[in-house]
C-alpha positions as YAML, in Angstrom:
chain: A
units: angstrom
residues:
- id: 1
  name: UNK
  ca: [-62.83, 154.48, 7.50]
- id: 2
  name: UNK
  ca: [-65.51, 153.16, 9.80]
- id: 3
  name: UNK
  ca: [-67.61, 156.73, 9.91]
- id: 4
  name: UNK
  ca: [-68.16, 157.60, 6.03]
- id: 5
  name: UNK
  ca: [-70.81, 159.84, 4.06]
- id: 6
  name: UNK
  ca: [-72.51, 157.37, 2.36]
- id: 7
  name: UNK
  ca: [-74.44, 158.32, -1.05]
- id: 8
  name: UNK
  ca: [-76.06, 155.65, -2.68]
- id: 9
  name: UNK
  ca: [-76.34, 152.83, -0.51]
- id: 10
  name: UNK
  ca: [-77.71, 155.06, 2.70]
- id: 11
  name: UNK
  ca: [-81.05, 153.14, 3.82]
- id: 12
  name: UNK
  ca: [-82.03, 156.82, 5.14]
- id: 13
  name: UNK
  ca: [-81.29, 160.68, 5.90]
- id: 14
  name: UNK
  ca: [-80.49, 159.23, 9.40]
- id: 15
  name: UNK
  ca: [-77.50, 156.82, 7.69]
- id: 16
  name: UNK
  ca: [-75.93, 159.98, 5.82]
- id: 17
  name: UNK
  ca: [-76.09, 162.50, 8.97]
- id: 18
  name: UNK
  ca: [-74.46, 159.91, 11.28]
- id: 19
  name: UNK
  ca: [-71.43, 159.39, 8.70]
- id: 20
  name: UNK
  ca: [-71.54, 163.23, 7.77]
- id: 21
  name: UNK
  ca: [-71.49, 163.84, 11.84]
- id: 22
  name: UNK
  ca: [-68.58, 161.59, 12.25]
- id: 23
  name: UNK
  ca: [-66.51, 162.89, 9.93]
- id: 24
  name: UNK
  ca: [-67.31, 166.19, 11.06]
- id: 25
  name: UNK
  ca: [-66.08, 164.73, 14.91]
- id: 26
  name: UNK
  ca: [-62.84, 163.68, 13.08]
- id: 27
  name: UNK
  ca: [-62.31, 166.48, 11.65]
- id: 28
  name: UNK
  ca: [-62.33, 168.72, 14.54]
- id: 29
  name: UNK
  ca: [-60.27, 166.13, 16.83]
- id: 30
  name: UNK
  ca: [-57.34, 167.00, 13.99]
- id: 31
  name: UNK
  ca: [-57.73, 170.49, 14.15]
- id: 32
  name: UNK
  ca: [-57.38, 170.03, 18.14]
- id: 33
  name: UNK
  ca: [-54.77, 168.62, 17.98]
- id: 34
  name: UNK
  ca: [-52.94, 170.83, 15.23]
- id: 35
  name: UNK
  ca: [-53.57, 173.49, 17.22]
- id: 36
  name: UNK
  ca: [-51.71, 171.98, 20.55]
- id: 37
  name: UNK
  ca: [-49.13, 171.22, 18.71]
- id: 38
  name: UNK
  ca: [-48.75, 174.67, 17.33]
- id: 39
  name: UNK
  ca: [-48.52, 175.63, 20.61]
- id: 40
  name: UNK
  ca: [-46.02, 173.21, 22.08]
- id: 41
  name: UNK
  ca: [-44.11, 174.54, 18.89]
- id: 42
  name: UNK
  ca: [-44.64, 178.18, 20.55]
- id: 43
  name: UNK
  ca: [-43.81, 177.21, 23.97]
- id: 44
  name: UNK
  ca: [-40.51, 175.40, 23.28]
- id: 45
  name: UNK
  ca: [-39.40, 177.16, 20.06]
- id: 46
  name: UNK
  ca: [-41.48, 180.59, 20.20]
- id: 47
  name: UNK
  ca: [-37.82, 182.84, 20.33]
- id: 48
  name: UNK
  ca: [-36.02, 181.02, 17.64]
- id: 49
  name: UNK
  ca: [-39.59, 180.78, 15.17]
- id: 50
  name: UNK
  ca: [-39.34, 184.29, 15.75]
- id: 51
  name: UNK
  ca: [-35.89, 185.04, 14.81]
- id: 52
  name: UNK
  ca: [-36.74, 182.85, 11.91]
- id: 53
  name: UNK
  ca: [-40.13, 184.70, 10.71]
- id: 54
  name: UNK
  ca: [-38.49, 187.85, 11.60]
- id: 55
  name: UNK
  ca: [-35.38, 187.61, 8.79]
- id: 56
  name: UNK
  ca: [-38.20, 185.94, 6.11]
- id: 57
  name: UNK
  ca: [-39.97, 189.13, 6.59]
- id: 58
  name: UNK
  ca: [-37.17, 191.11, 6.14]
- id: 59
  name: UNK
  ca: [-36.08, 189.77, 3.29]
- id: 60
  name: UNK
  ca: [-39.31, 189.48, 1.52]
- id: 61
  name: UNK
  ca: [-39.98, 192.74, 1.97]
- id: 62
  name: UNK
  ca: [-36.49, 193.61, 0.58]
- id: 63
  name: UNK
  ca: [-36.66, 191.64, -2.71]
- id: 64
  name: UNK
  ca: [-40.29, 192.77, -3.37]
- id: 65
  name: UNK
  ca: [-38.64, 196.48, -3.25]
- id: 66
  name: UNK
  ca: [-35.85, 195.46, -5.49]
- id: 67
  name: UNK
  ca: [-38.69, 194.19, -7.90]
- id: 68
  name: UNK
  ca: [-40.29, 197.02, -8.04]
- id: 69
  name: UNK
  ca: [-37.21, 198.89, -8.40]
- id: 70
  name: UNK
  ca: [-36.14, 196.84, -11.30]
- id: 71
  name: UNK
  ca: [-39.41, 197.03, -12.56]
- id: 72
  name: UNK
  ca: [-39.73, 201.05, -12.57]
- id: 73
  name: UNK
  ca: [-36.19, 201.11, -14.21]
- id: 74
  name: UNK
  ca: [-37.10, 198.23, -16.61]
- id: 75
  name: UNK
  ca: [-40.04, 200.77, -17.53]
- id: 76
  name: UNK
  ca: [-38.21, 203.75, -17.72]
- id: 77
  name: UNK
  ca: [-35.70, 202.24, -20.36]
- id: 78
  name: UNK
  ca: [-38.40, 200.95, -22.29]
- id: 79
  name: UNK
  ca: [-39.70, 204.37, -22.42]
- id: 80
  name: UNK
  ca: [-36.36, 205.73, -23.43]
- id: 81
  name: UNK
  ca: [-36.12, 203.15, -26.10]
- id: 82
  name: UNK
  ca: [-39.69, 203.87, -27.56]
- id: 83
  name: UNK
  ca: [-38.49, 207.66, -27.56]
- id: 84
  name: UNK
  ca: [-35.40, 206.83, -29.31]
- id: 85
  name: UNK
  ca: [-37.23, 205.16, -32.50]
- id: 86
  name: UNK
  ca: [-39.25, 208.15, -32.40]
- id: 87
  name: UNK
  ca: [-42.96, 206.12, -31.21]
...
């Protein structure tokens, strides 16, 4: 890349701010554009991302239930277990 920090082999501070400052530039112009493509995304997909996040959600939240289910029953037999070798 044209713009890059240099370290060593900067004649000055002036050398290193301009690369830093460049990059920086760069850096942003990507995020720009990330974000208008998000929102193209949104515009022409928005209903069907939603279906999509909306059954994700749902089922997350389901399976991290059943995992603490399984996990309160998984503790319960242990405690059975412990009670039945007399600990």
């Amino acid at each position: 890349m044209r713009y890059e920090v240099c370290e060593a082999n900067c004649d000055n501070f002036y050398d290193a701010m301009e690369g830093e400052l460049m990059r920086m530039t760069f850096l942003a112009h990507k995020a720009a554009l990330f974000e208008k493509v998000k929102q193209k995304i949104e515009q022409e997909e928005g209903e069907k991302l939603d279906k999509i996040a909306t059954l994700l959600v749902g089922e997350s939240r389901t399976r991290m239930q059943e995992d603490r289910e399984a996990e309160r029953e998984y503790d319960d037999f242990r405690s059975k277990l412990r009670e039945a070798f007399g600990d």
